[in-house]
N, C-alpha and C positions, 0 to 999 in steps of 0.2 A: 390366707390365700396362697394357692400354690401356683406359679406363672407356669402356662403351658399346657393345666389341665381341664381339660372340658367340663364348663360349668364353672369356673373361677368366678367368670363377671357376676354370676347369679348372688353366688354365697360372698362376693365384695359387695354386693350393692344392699343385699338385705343385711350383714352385719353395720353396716352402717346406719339404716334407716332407725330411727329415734321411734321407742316402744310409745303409745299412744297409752296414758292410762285410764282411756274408754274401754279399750279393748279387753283391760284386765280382769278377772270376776273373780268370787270361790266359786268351786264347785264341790265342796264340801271335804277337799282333801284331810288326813288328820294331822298334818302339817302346817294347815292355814296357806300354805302358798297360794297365790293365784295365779291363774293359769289362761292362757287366752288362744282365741281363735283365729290368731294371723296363724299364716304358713313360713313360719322364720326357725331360726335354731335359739331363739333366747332361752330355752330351757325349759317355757312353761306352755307348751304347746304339747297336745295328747298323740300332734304327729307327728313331732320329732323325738325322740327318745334316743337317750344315751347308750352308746353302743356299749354292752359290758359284757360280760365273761359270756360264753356258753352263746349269746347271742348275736344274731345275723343282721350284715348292715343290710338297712333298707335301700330297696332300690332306686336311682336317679334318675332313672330313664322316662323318657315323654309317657307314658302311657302313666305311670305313678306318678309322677310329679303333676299332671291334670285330676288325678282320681284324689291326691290328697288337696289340694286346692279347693275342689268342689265337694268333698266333705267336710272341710274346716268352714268353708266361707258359704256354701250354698250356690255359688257361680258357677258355671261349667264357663271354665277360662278356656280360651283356642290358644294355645300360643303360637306367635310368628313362626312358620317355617320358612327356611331357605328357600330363594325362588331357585324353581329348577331352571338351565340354562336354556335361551330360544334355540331353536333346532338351526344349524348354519347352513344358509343352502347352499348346495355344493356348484363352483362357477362353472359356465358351460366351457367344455373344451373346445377348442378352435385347432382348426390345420392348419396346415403351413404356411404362411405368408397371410393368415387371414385375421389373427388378433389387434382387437382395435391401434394398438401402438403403432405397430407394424403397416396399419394401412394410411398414416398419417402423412403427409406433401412433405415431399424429400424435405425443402427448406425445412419445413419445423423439425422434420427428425436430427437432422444434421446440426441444426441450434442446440439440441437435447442434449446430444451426446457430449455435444462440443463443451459440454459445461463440468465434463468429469476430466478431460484435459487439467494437466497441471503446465505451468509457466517454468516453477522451477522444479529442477531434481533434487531426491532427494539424495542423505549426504553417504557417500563411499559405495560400496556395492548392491546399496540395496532393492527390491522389485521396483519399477518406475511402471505407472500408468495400467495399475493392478485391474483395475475399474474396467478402463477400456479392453483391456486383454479378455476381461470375462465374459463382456459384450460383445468378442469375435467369434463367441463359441455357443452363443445365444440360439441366432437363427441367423440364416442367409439374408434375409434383408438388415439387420442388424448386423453382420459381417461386413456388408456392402457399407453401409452407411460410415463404419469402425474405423473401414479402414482410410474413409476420405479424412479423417477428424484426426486420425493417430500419423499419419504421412505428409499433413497438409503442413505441420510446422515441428521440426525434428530438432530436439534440443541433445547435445553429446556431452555429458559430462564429463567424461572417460575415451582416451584412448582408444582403448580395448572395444567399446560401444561402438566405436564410430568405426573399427574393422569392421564388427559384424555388421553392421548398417550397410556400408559400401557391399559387402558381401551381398546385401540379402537384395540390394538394388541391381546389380550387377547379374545375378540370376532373375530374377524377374523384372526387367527393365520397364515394364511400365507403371510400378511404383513408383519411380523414381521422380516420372513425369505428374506426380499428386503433390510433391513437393512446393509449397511457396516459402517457406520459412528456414534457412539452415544457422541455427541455435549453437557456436562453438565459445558462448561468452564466458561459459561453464567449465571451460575443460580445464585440467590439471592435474598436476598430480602431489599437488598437498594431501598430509593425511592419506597416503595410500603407500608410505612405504618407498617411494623409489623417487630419486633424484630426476633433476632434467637429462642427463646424460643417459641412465638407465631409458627413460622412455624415448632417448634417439634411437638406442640402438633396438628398442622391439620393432621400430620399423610400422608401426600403427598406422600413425596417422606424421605422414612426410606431405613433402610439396609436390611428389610425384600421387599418393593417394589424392592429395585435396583435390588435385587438377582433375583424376579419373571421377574422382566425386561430383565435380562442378560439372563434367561433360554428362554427366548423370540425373540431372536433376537440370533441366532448357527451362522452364519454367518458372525458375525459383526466382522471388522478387524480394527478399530480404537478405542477408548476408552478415551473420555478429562475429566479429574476431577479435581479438586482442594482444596482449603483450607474451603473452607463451607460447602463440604462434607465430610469434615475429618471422623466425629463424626459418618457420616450411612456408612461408610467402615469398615464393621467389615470381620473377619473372613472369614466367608463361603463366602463374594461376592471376595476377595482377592484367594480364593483357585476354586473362577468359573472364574476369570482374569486368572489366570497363569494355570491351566491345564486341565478348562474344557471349553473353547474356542478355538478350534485347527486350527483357522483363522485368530487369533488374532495377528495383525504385528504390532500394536503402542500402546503403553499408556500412559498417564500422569498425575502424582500424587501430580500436581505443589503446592509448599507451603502447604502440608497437615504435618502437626506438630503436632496433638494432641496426648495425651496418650494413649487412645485407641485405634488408627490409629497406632500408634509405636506398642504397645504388639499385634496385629492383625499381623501386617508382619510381626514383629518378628514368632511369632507361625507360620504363613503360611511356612514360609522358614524354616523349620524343616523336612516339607517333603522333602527339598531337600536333607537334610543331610541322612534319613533314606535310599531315592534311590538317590545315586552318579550320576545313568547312565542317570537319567532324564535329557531331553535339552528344554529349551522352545522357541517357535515359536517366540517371539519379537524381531523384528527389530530396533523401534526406544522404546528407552526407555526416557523418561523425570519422575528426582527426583528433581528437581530445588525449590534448598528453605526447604527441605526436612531437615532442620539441628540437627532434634532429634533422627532421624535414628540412632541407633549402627553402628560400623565400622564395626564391625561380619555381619551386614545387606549385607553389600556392599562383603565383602570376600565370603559370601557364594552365592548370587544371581548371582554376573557376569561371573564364570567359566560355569555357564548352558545356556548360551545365546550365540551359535555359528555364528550364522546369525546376531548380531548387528553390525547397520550402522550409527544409531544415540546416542548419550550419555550424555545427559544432568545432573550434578549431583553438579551443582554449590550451593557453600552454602552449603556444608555435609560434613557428617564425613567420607569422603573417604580414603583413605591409599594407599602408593606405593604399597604395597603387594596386593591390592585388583584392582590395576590396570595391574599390571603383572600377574594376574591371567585370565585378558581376553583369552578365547581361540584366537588362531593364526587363525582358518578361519574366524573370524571376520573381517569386512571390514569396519572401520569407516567413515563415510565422515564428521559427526560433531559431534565435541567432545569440552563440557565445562566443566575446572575444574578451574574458577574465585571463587574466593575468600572462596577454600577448604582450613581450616586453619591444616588439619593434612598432608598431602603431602609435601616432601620437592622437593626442585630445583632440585636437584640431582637425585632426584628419578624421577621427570618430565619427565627429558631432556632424563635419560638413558631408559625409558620408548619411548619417542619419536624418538628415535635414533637409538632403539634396536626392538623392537616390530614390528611385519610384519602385524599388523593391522590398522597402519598409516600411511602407504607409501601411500595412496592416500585421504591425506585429506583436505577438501574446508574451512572449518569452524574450529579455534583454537583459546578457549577462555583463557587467564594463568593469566589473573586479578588478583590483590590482593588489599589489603586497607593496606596501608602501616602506618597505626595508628595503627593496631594489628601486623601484620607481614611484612616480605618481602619475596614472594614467589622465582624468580631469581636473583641471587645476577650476578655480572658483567661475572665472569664466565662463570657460566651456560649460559649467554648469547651469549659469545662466542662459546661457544658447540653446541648452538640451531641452531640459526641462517643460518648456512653453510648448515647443517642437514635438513631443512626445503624443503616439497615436493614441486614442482612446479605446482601441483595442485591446488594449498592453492587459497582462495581467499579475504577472510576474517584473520584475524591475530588482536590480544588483547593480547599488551604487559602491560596495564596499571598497573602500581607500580612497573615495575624489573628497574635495576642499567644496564641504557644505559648511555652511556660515548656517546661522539663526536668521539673515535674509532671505535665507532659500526658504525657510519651512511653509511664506504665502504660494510660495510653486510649488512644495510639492502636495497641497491639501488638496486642490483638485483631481492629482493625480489620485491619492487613497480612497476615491469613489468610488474608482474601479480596478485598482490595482491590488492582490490579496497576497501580494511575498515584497517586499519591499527590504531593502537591504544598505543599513546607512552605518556599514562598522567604518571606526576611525573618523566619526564625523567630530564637529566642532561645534558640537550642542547638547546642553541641558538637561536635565530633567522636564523642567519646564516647558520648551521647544518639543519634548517629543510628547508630553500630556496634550499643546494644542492643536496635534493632529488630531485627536479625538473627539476636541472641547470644541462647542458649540459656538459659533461667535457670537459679540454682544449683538443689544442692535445698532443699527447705523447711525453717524453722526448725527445732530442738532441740524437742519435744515438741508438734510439729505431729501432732495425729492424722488430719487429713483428707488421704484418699487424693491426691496429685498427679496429675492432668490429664498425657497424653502433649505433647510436646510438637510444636508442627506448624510445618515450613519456611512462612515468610512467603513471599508468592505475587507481591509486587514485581516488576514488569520497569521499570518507570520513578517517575526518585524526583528530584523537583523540589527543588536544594538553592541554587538563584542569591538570592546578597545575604545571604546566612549569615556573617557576620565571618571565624568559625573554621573554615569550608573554604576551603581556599586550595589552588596548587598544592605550597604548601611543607607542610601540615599532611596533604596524600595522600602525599605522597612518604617523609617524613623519619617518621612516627608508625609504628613498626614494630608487625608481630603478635607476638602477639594481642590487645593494645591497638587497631589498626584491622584491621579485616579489608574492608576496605567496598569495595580493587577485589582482594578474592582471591573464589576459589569458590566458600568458604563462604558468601557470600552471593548465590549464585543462587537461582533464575533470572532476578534482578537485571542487564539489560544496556545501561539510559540511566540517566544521571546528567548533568542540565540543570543549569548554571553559567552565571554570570557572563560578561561582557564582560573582563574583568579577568584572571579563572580562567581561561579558556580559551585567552587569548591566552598565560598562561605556558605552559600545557599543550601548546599547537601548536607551542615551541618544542625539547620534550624527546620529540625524536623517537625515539632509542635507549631509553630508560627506557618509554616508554607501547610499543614492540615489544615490551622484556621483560616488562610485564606485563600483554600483548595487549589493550590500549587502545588506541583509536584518536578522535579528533579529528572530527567531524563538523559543520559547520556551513550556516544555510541562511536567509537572510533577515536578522533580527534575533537570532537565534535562534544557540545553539551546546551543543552532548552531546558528553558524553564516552561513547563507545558501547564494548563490549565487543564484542572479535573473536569469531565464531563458533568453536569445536573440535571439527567436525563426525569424530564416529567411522565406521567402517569400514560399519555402517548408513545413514549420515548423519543417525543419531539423537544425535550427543553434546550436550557440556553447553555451550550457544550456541546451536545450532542449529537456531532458531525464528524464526517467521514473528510477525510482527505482527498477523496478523489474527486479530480477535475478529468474534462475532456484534454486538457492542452497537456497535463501529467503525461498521456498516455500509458496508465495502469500503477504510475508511479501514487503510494497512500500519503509518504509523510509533505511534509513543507521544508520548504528551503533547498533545492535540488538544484547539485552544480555542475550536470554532465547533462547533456539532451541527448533523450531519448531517441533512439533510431527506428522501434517497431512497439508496438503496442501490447503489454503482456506487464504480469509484474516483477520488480524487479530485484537483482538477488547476484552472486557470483562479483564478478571485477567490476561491470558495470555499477554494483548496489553501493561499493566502495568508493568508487569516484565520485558518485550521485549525494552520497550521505555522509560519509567516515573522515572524507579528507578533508 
């Protein structure tokens, strides 16, 4: 058989087909051979004959190869022909503004497009939002539509980007005003070759452009900044933030620590002091990492914020007094105060307990680093605990004094709580199996009916700096003593460890296969994650997505920064949220 030439399958399939000795006869050759009437190349067929000297190969083409078939065998074989292809009818053209896509309700087009939008950029110079740009050059109604979708939320990765931006707003000023989103969580100039000092002095993006920027864009309701822009936050763009953008519902000012960044808000927040009755329009506010902030900072800003729903102010010098001063129509849904070292327990809990702006909260970060302090002492644990909304979904107790008494409080909460976070606790193995494990039944002359019992709703379960997990204490503690990486305890699929933990665990690669665990690490940071076992639906027991509503666009579990705008996440933010 020759691979490639026309007719190979024919003459593979008949060399193999096994000679029938029916088939064989004499025909009175003076050889004695016998000869027969298949259409094969065995030798002994009168239609196939050996090509030799002098003589011409016979032909292989359809028309012989049916003529010798139906004189060996008496058949008139048709053999299969290729179907010819169906004729494709040609679509009707349409003019301008009139093809079905094109005539579809602004909202749905607007959804369409909105879905080639990217959140993040990508990395150094390269085309951003290829998709969309292709779409401006579609059709006019498709322009129109582009250009609400590509305006509506402007992410700058670059410097240089955010000239030409101002630039292109600044000649066409009513761009400016499609604006709700301005995206600077991205910017820097890693990996681009130039120092911070080089990009002061090209003069890009200063505190004099942000401010022409902000006066540019009256509509804009979100606002992302960070620590690289410390230094162009002066003043006057902190006093066009807080009361000359009357649209403005988020900001964040993540990790901005400089000097001048501190006496800027300081000063700005003096207006508040001179009008008391002032209220500002932010809803979600993020100070995360903010740790040179005054405690005055925080006393005077948060009594003017009635409509806060988000609170990010971990890592600052925040104060019980500056948290009981939240107004009452505030409505938190997430609230971090991880490793605030001026707040005490006490002041937490009765803040928590007492306060009618956390009776319905998803997100509760109380983290500490128990090398500097300890934020709840065993106590206040007991106080919290009971007190806790059943809204919650998320909960970070890592560094307070849980005892093996707390684990009856906290089962009810695992019903409905899916990131739970108990590093540095003072419990077990055992203690953390009977969060999963089903209780016996009730006493000997218990009359009161028993409660069904309900699967805890855990997908991630913070256990780094726990004594008694180890990688020796998962492995070697057989069931039903631990069940903690069998199935029984889904939809359980991160379990955050140690420095220590993880690195045994990276090295038992054949054992974490058998019992489809896998190793994951990223920053600072290391999970023990559970393999997905997606079924024939690809609905099996794994095979879930990280995404929650209260995330807002965040995929993984265990997130230590709240989110200020809905997108996913990436840049300085993705580092605070996952890394550190």
């Amino acid at each position: 058989m020759r691979p490639g030439v026309a007719q190979s399958f024919f003459e593979s399939v008949n060399a193999l087909v096994p000679i029938s000795p029916d088939a064989v006869h004499n025909v009175g050759s003076p050889t004695g051979a016998g000869t027969c009437d298949c259409c094969c190349r065995c030798g002994r067929s009168p239609k196939w004959q050996p090509l030799g000297i002098g003589r011409k190969r016979r032909s292989k083409s359809y028309t012989a190869l049916r003529t010798s078939i139906s004189e060996s065998s008496g058949w008139d074989v048709e053999l299969s022909r290729r179907q010819e292809p169906a004729e494709i009818e040609v679509e009707k053209s349409y003019g301008p503004g009139e093809a079905p896509i094109e005539r579809l309700p602004v909202e749905v087009l607007d959804e369409i497009i909105a879905q080639l939008s990217l959140d993040i950029p990508p990395a150094g110079y390269g085309p951003r939002n290829v998709d969309l740009v292709a779409c401006l050059l579609t059709s006019k109604t498709f322009h129109v539509a582009t250009i609400n979708t590509l305006y509506s939320q402007i992410t700058l990765p670059h410097s240089s980007i955010f000239a030409k931006f101002l630039h292109h707003i600044s000649e066409y000023p009513g761009l400016g005003t499609i604006v709700r989103r301005l995206d600077l969580s991205h910017t820097t100039s890693v990996g681009l070759g130039r120092s911070r000092q080089t990009n002061a002095e090209m003069q890009n993006l200063t505190s004099k452009t942000l401010l022409k920027c902000l006066e540019l864009i009256p509509a804009v309701q979100e606002v992302l900044l960070q620590e690289n822009l410390d230094d162009d936050i002066d003043e006057n763009v902190l006093r066009k933030l807080f009361f000359g953008l009357p649209k403005l519902r988020a900001i964040d000012f993540c990790a901005s620590a400089s000097s001048s960044f501190v006496d800027a808000f300081t000063c700005t927040l003096n207006t508040l002091i001179d009008y008391p009755s002032t209220m500002l329009s932010i809803r979600r506010l993020g100070i995360h990492e903010c740790f040179t902030l005054p405690s005055s900072a925080f006393e005077i800003l948060l009594p003017h914020v009635p409509q806060l729903t988000h609170l990010d102010v971990s890592h600052t010098r925040i104060t019980d007094e500056a948290l009981m001063s939240l107004p009452a129509s505030a409505i938190l849904s997430h609230l971090n105060l991880g490793r605030c070292i001026n707040i005490t327990g006490e002041g937490v809990v009765d803040f928590l307990t007492t306060h009618p702006a956390v009776r319905s909260l998803v997100y509760l970060n109380l983290s500490c680093d128990i090398s500097r302090y300890r934020l709840l002492s065993d106590a206040d644990v007991d106080r919290l605990l009971p007190s806790l909304p059943s809204s919650l979904r998320s909960l970070n107790l890592n560094g307070a004094q849980i005892h093996p008494r707390h684990i009856p409080h906290l089962m009810p909460l695992t019903k409905h709580v899916e990131e739970l976070g108990l590093a540095c606790a003072n419990i077990s193995l055992a203690d953390v199996n009977t969060l999963f494990r089903q209780p016996g039944p009730s006493p000997t002359g218990s009359h009161g009916q028993q409660q069904p019992w309900v699967r805890p709703a855990l997908h991630y379960l913070d256990l780094t700096a726990i004594p008694a997990i180890t990688q020796s204490t998962l492995f070697n503690t057989p069931a039903p003593t631990n069940i903690l990486l069998t199935p029984a305890t889904l939809p359980l699929e991160v379990i955050e460890l140690g420095d220590k933990a993880i690195s045994s665990l990276r090295e038992c690669k054949n054992t974490n296969k058998r019992l489809g665990w896998v190793v994951k690490e990223l920053g600072r940071r290391g999970w023990y994650v559970r393999e997905p076992v997606a079924s024939a639906n690809g609905n099996g027991p794994g095979a879930t997505t990280g995404r929650r509503a209260w995330k807002m666009g965040a995929m993984w579990w265990g997130m230590r920064k709240v989110p200020m705008a809905w997108g996913e996440v990436g840049g300085l933010y993705g580092h605070y949220m996952f890394k550190k």
